[in-house]
N, C-alpha and C positions, 0 to 999 in steps of 0.2 A: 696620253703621254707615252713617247714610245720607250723602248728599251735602251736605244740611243741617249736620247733625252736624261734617264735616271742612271744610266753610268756617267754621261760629262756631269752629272749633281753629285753622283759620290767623287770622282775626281777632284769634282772643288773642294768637298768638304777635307777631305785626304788631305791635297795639298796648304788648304789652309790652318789646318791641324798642325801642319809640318810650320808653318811660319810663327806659328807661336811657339817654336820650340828655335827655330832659328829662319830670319827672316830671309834673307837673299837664298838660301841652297834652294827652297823649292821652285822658288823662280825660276834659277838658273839652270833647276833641272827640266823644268817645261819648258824652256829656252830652248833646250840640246831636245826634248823629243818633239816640238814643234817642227822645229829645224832636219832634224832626220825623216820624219812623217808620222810617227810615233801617234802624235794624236793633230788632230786640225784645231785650231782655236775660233774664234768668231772671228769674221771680218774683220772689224775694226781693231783686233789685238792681234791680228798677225806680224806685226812687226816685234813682236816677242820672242817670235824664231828666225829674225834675222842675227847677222853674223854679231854686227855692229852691238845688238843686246846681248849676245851668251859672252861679246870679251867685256862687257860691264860689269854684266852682273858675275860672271865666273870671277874677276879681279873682287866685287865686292861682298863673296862667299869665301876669298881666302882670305881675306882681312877682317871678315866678320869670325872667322872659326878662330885663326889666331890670337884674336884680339879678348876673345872669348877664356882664352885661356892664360889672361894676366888678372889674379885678382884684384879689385875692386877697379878696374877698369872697364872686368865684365859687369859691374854694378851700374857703374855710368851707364853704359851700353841696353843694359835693362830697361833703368829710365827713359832712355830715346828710342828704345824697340818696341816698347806697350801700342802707342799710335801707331807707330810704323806696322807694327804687326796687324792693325785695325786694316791698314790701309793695304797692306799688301794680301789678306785674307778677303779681302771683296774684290780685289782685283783680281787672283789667282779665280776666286769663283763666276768672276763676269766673266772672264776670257775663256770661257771652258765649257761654260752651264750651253747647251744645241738644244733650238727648237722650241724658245720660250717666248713669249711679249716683252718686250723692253721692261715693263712692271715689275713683271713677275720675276726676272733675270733680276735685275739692281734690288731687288724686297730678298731675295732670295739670296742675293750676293751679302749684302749689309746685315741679314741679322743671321745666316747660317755661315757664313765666309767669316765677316770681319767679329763675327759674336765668338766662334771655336777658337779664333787667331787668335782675341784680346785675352777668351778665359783662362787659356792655355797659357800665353805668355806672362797674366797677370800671374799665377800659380808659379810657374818654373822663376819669375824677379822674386817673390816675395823668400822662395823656398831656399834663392842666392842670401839673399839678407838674413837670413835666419844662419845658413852656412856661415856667411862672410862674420858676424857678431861671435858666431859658438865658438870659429877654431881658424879665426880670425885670419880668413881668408883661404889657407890652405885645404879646405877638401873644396874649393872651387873650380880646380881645375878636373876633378873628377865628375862633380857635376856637368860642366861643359863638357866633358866626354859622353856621358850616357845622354843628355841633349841631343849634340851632334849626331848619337848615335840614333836614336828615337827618329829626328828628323829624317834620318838618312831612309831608315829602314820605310817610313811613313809614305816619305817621297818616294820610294820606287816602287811599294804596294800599292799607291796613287796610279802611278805613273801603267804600272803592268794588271795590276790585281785590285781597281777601284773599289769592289764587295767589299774586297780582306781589308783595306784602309780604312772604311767604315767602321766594319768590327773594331778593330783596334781603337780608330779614334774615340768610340763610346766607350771601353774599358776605359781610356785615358781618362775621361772626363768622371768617368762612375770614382775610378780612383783619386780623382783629386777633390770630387765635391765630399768622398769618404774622410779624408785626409781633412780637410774644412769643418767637416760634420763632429770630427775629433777635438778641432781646436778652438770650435767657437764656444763652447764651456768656457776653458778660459780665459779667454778672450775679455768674456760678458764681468766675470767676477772678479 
């Protein structure tokens, strides 16, 4: 496996990290550095960085942030983003993973892409619903700021510094399975 190879692997994992926290901006960020040269994608998903996808998906990264910030719309939004997030975290990792067997690329895409996307995203819905119940809706819109903000920083650690988006995305995840590890006590009883 070359060096190549395990940076376009942390890049997926990076930017699929980022869709489970907000699903179009990672896109639309590997959209703009497709399109610039930033990074190449695979053959068959280079239509990613054409023009025709950064005004899609840039139009449905400003409707997904502001949309993000009416509560219990961003609730709605949650429920149709979990699969979404599935599916745009194996796609960000297919389009990205160089130098692999079809196999191993789509195994690699589907349970380290669309697994970080869904875990991520299932954690940042559940933690809205918990917000949207306590104080009935209003610290939502603060949560979609540190979201948006998370994604932001994720995606361009992805995007520039693949290593450092790894690191982070395993804090993410050490801290949310910490955060679970606290509530499944009561949960159970």
């Amino acid at each position: 496996m070359t060096s190549e190879t395990i940076i376009s692997i942390f890049l997926g994992i990076g930017l699929a990290a980022s869709v489970g926290f907000r699903v179009f901006l990672p896109l639309f960020a590997l959209s703009l550095a497709s399109y610039f040269g930033v990074w190449d994608l695979n053959q068959n998903w280079e239509w990613i960085g054409s023009m025709a996808a950064i005004i899609v998906l840039g139009v449905a990264t400003v409707i997904e942030l502001l949309a993000y910030f009416i509560p219990w719309v961003d609730n709605l939004l949650d429920s149709m983003a979990i699969p979404l997030a599935a599916i745009a975290g194996t796609a960000v990792m297919v389009s990205t993973v160089a130098n692999l067997d079809p196999v191993v690329t789509w195994s690699l895409a589907i349970i380290a892409g669309g697994g970080t996307a869904t875990a991520i995203k299932g954690a940042s819905a559940a933690g809205r619903v918990v917000s949207s119940t306590t104080t009935a809706g209003v610290a939502n819109p603060v949560i979609s700021a540190v979201e948006t903000g998370t994604s932001l920083v994720i995606t361009i650690a992805s995007i520039f510094v693949p290593i450092l988006a790894v690191v982070l995305v395993i804090f993410i995840l050490i801290f949310i399975f910490s955060i679970y590890r606290k509530i499944r006590p009561r949960i159970k009883n």
